[in-house]
N, C-alpha and C positions, 0 to 999 in steps of 0.2 A: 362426755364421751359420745361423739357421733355414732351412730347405727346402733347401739344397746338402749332398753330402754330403762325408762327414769326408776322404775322399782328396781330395777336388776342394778344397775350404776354403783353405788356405793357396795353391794358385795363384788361384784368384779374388780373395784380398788382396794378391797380390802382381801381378798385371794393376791391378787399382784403382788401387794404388799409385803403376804405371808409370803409367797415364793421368792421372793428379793431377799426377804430377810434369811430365809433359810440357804440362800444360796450363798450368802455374805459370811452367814456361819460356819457352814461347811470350808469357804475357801481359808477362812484362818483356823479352822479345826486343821484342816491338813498343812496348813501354813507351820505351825505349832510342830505338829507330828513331825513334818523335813527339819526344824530346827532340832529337835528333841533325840531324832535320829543321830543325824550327821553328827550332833554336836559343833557346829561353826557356826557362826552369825559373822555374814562378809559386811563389811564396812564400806557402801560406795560414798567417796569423799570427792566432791568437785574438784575437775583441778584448775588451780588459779595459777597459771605461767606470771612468773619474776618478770620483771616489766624493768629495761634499762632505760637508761637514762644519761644525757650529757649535767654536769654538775653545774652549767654555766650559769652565772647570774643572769636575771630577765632583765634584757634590755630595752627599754619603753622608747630610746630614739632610734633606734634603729627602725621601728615601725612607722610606713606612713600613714597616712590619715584613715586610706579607704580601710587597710588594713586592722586598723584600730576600730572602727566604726564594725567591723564585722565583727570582731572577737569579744569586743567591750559593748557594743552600741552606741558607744560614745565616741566624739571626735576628740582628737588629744589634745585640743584646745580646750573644749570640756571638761575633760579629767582634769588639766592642771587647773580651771577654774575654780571646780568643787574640790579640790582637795583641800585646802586650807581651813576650809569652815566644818568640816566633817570633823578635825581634830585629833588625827588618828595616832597620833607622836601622844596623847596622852595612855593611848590603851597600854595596861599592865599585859605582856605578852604571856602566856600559857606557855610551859616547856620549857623554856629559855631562848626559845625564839624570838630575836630581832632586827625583822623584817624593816624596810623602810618603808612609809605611808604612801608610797607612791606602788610600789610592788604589791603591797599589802590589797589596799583598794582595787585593782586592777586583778588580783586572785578574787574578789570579791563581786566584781563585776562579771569578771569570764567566767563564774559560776551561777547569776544570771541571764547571763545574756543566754542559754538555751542548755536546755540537759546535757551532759555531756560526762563521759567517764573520767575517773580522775588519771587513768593511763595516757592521755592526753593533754590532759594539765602539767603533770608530771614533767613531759619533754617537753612540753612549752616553757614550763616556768625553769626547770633545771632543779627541782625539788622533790622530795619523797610524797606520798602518798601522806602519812600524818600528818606533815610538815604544814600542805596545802590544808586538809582539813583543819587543824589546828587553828590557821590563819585566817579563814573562814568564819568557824566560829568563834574568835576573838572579837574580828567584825564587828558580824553580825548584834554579839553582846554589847559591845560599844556605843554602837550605833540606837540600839534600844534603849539603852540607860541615857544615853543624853538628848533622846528625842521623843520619850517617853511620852510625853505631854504631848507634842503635836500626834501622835500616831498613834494617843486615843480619841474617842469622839467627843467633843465639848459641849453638854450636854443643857449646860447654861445657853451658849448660844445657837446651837443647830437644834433648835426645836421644829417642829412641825410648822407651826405659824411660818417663821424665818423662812423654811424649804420652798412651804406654799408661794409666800411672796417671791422670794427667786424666781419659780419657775414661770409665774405671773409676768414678772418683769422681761423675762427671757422670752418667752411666749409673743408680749406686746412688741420686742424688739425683732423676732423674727417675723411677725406681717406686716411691721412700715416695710421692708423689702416687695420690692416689683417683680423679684423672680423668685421662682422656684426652685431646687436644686431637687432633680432625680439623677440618681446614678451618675454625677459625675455630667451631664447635660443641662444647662439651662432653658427656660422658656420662658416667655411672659405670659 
């Protein structure tokens, strides 16, 4: 504590202390009392506005590329690339929702590609709030059980040695190069 000095220091925080605490008690001592009075205890509950929605299927041609690229990240040449090895026509649907693997993924991805509330998902996809979520983590679970293995660390072979020699190798292959790269400028 600037300007007090060092013997005084710990009783001025601890006076603080005691006046903080007795001020905190007093406000629910009297807190206590207005409830005990009145007898009512009001209830403020948020309020979440009903969010509509058109029921229409998501349509994935309709969208062009740029369009898809902003929503998904992915260009829809991509999507239909990766969708066949993902295997998503095997997942057991939660709810009794079933979705197509193509709808599916792309709820999947638009919940990636950047935070976003699900009131917007909702009239993009033509689906309920659950629905989305639900389809999401079906996913996500999916996607974990069958790639389990790559998307631990293998522990056999990324050792430290292995890392070192990489970066070794990586290292020698970025000074045979003649230029330098700062910021997007080269020089020799």
């Amino acid at each position: 504590m600037p300007g007090i000095p060092r013997q005084h220091q710990r009783q001025v925080a601890v006076a603080t202390a005691a006046v903080v605490t007795i001020s905190v008690a007093q406000f629910y001592a009297l807190l206590l009392l207005h409830i005990v009075l009145t007898r009512t205890v009001e209830v403020i509950r948020p309020y979440n506005p009903t969010i509509t929605y058109d029921s229409t299927p998501f349509q994935f041609d309709s969208l062009d590329d740029s369009e898809a690229r902003f929503r998904f990240r992915f260009s829809k040449e991509q999507i239909l690339t990766i969708l066949p090895y993902l295997r998503l026509d095997l997942i057991q649907w939660s709810r009794r929702y079933q979705p197509d693997p193509l709808t599916a993924f792309c709820i999947r991805l638009r919940r990636l590609a950047y935070p976003e509330r699900w009131g917007s998902m909702m009239r993009d996809f033509g689906r309920s709030q659950s629905y989305l979520c639900s389809i999401t983590r079906d996913v996500i679970f999916h996607l974990v059980r069958r790639y389990k293995a790559m998307l631990e660390w293998d522990y056999r072979r990324l050792t430290l040695e292995t890392l070192l020699r990489y970066a070794s190798n990586a290292m020698s292959l970025f000074c045979r190069f003649n230029y330098l790269f700062l910021f997007g400028t080269s020089a020799e």
